[in-house]
C-alpha positions in Angstrom: 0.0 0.0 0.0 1.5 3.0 -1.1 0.6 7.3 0.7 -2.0 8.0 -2.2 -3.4 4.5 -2.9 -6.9 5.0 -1.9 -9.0 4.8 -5.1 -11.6 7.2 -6.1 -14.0 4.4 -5.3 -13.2 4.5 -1.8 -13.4 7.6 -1.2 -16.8 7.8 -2.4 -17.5 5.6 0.8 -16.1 8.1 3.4 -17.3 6.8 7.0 -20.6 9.3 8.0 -21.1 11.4 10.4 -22.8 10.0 13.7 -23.8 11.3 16.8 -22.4 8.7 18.7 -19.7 6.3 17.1 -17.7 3.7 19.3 -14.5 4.7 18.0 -12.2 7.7 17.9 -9.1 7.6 15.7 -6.7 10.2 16.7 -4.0 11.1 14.2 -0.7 12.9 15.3 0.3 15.4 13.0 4.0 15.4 11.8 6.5 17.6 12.5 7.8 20.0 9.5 10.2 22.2 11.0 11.6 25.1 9.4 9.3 25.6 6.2 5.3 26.2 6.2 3.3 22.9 7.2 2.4 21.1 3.8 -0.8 18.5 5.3 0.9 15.7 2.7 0.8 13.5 5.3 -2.4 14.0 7.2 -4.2 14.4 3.8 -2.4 10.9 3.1 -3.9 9.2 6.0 -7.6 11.1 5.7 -7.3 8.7 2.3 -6.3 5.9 4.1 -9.1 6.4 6.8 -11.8 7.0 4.2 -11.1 3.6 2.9 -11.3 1.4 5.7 -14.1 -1.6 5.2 -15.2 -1.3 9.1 -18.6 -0.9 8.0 -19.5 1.1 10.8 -19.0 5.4 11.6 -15.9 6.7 13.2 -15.0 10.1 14.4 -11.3 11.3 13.6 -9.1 13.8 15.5 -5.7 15.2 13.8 -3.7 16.8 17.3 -1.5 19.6 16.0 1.1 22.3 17.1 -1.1 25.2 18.0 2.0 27.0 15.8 -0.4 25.8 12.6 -3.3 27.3 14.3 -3.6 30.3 11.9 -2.6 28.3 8.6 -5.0 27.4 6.2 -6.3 23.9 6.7 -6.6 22.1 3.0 -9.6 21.7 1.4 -8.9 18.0 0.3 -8.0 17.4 4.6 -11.1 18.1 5.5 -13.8 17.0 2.6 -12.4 13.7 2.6 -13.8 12.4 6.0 -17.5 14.1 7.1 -16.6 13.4 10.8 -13.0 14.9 11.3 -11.9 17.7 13.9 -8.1 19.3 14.1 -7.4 20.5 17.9 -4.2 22.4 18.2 -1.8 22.4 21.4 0.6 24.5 22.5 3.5 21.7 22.7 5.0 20.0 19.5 5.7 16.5 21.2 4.0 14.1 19.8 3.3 12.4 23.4 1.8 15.6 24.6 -0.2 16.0 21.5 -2.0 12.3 21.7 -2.4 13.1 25.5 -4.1 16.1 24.7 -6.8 14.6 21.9 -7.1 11.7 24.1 -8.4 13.8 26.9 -11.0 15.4 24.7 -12.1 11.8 23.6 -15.7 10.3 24.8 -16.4 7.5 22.6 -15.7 3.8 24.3 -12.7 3.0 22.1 -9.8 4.7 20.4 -6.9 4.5 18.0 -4.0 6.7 18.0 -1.4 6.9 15.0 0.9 9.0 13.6 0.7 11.0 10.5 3.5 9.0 8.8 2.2 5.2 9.3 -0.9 4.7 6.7 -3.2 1.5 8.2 -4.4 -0.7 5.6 -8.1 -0.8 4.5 -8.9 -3.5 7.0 -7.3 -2.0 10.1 -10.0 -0.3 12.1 -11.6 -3.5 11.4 -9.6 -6.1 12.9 -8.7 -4.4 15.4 -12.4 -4.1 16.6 -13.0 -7.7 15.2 -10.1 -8.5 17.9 -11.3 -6.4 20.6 -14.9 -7.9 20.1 -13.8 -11.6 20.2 -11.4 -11.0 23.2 -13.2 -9.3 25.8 -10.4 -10.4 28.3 -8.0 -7.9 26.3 -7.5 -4.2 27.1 -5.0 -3.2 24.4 -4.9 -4.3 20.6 -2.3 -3.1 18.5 -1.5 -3.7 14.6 1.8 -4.6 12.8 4.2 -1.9 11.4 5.9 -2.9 8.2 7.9 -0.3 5.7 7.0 -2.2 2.6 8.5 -5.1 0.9 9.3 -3.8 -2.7 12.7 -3.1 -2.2 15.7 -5.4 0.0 16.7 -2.1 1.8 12.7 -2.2 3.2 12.8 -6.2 3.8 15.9 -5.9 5.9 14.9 -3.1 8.2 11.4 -4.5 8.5 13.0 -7.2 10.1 15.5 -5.4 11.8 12.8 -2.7 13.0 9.6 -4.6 13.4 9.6 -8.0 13.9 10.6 -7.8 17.4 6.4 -7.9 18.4 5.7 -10.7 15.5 5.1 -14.0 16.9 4.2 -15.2 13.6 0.2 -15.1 14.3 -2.3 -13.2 16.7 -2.4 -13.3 20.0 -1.0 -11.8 23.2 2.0 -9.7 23.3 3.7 -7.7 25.7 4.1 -4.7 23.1 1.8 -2.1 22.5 2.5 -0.5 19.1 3.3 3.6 19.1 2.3 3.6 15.2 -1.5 2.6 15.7 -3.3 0.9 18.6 -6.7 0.3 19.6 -7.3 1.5 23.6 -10.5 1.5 25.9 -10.9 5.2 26.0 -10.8 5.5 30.4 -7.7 3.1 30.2 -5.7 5.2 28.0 -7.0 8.6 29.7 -5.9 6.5 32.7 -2.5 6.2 31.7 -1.2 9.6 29.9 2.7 9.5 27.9 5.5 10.3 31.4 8.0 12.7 30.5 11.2 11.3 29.0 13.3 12.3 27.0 12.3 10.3 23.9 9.1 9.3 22.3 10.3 5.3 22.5 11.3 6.1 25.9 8.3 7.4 26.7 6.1 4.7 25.2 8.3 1.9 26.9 7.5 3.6 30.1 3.7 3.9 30.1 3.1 0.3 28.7 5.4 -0.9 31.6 3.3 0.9 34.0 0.3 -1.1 32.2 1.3 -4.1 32.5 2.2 -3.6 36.0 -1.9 -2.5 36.3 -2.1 -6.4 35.0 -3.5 -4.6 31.7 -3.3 -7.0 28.6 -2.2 -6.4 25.5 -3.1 -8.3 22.2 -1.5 -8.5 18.7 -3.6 -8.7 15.5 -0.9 -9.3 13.0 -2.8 -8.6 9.6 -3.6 -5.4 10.6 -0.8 -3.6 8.8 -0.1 0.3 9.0 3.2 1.0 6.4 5.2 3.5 7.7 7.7 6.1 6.0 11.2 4.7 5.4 14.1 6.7 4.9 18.1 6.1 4.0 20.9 5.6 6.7 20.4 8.9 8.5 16.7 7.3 9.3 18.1 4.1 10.7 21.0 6.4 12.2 18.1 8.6 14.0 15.7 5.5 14.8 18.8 3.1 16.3 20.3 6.5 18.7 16.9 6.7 19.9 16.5 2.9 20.8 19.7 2.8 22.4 19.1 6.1 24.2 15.8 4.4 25.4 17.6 0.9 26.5 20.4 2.5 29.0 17.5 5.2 29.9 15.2 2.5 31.2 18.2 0.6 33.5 18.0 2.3 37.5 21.7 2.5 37.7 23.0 3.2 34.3 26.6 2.6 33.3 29.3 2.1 31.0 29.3 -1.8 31.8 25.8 -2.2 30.9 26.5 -1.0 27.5 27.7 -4.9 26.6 24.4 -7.1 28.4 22.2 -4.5 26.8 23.8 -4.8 22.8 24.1 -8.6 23.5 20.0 -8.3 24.7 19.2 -6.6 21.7 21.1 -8.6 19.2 19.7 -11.4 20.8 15.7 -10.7 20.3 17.0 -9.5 16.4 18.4 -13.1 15.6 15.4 -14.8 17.3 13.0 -12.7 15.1 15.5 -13.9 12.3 15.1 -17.4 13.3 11.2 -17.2 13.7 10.2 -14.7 10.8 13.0 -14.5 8.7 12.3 -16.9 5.9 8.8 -15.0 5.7 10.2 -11.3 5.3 13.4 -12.0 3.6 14.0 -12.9 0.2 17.2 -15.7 -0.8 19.7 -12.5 -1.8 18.6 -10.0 1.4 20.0 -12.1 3.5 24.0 -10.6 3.3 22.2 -6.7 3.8 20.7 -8.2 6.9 24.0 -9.0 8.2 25.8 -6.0 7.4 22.7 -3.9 9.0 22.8 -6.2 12.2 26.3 -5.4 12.5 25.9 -1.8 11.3 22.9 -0.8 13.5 25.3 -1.8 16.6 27.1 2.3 16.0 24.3 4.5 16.4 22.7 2.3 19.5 26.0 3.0 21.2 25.4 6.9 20.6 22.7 6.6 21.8 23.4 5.2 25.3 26.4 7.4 25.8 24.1 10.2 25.2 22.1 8.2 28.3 25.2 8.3 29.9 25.8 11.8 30.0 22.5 12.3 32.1 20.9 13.8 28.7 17.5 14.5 29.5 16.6 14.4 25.8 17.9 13.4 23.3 19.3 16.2 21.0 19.5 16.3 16.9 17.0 13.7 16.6 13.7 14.0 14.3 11.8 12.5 16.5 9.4 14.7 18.8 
């Protein structure tokens, strides 16, 4: 599924309005720093929520930096979906910004995603199927993919994103940041701690849920693509998880930096071993072992940012 593959067709069957749906889906805007906001991206996922085949009326809130307030909204943003509301607040973090729409939020269920990680038709769907058939469930997140048209997208899929894919549905002990479906008073219940990452924040809060004995389910064919860039995006994506890994320890170190690599490039070669010959192709497979070797740099930049008692992590594109 590509940004702009929804089809005339299915945008002829935008979702109605209702005055009271079950579902929110909150979409956090990206950042565009420096230049005037463009909407590409929320214009791209109003597309991709017009076509879902839930069948059934949804409500959809875009959360953006109240420094966009004043700018034109598109026309093509907001005649694509009937029910669809922008709030604006005065922080540009994308935790602070879900928070924020998720307070405002009355409907029994919602979904939060990002701006840059389009669900497939059939998300909303499953994951309501899901949270339907397993009442026992509080949390039920999709899969993340970046495509599979290219090795370069294979490779960092499973690099990136296998790490929740058990090979089929069922429970999990990760919550996706990309999309997720919540009961509305659990999230509320639960708002993004301060940290000085978005992955570090996110680890945080679903600890702290599963602590609560919240549980968390995995419907792997619901598929939201997200963007995928060159080396400076894995460069950027790895500081952050390695920031987030020595940022999570009580007593951080410079002698942790070895059990927490070792962890990591543990959990990679058992998603190799149980996924691998699904997301690979014969002739990915040397990439994949240069990236698992590669990826190894910027973690370490990352935790000796940790390291310095950096209470965010600087130079980073994440927010």
């Amino acid at each position: 599924m590509s940004k702009n593959s929804a089809t005339d067709a299915a945008l002829e069957k935008k979702p109605t309005a209702s005055a009271s749906p079950a579902l929110t889906i909150i979409v956090v805007s990206d950042f565009e720093a420096d230049r005037e906001k463009s909407w590409k991206d929320e214009i791209s996922m109003a597309r991709a929520l017009a076509a879902q085949d839930i069948g059934a009326p949804f409500k959809v809130v875009i959360a953006e930096c109240e420094i966009h307030q004043n700018e034109r909204q598109p026309d093509e943003l907001t005649s694509t979906l009937d029910d669809l509301e922008i709030v604006y607040g005065p922080d540009e973090r994308s935790a602070a910004l879900k928070d924020l729409a998720v307070a405002q939020c009355n409907t029994p269920w919602v979904a939060v995603l990002e701006a840059d990680a389009l669900p497939s038709p059939n998300w909303a769907r499953l994951l309501m199927e899901a949270a339907h058939q397993n009442p026992d469930y509080d949390i039920f997140s999709g899969r993340t993919y970046y495509g599979d048209e290219t090795s370069w997208m294979r490779v960092l899929n499973l690099l990136d994103r296998s790490f929740d894919d058990r090979g089929a549905s069922g429970d999990t002990s990760h919550v996706s940041n990309n999309g997720a479906l919540y009961r509305t008073e659990l999230l509320k219940e639960f708002p993004y701690p301060d940290a000085g990452s978005p992955f570090l924040s996110s680890r945080k809060r679903n600890a702290a849920m599963q602590r609560a004995g919240y549980r968390f389910y995995s419907q792997r064919n619901a598929l939201m693509r997200h963007a995928v860039g060159g080396l400076d995006f894995v460069n950027d994506f790895r500081r952050n998880t390695g920031y987030s890994d020595m940022m999570t320890l009580t007593h951080r170190s410079p002698l942790k930096i070895p059990g927490l690599t070792a962890r990591r490039m543990k959990s990679e070669i058992g998603s190799a071993l149980r996924v691998g010959g699904e997301y690979l192709k014969w002739f990915d497979w040397p990439l994949f072992a240069l990236m698992f070797l590669y990826v190894r740099l910027p973690e370490l930049a990352g935790m000796r940012s940790a390291l310095q008692n950096s209470q965010h992590l600087k130079n980073t594109a994440y927010r």
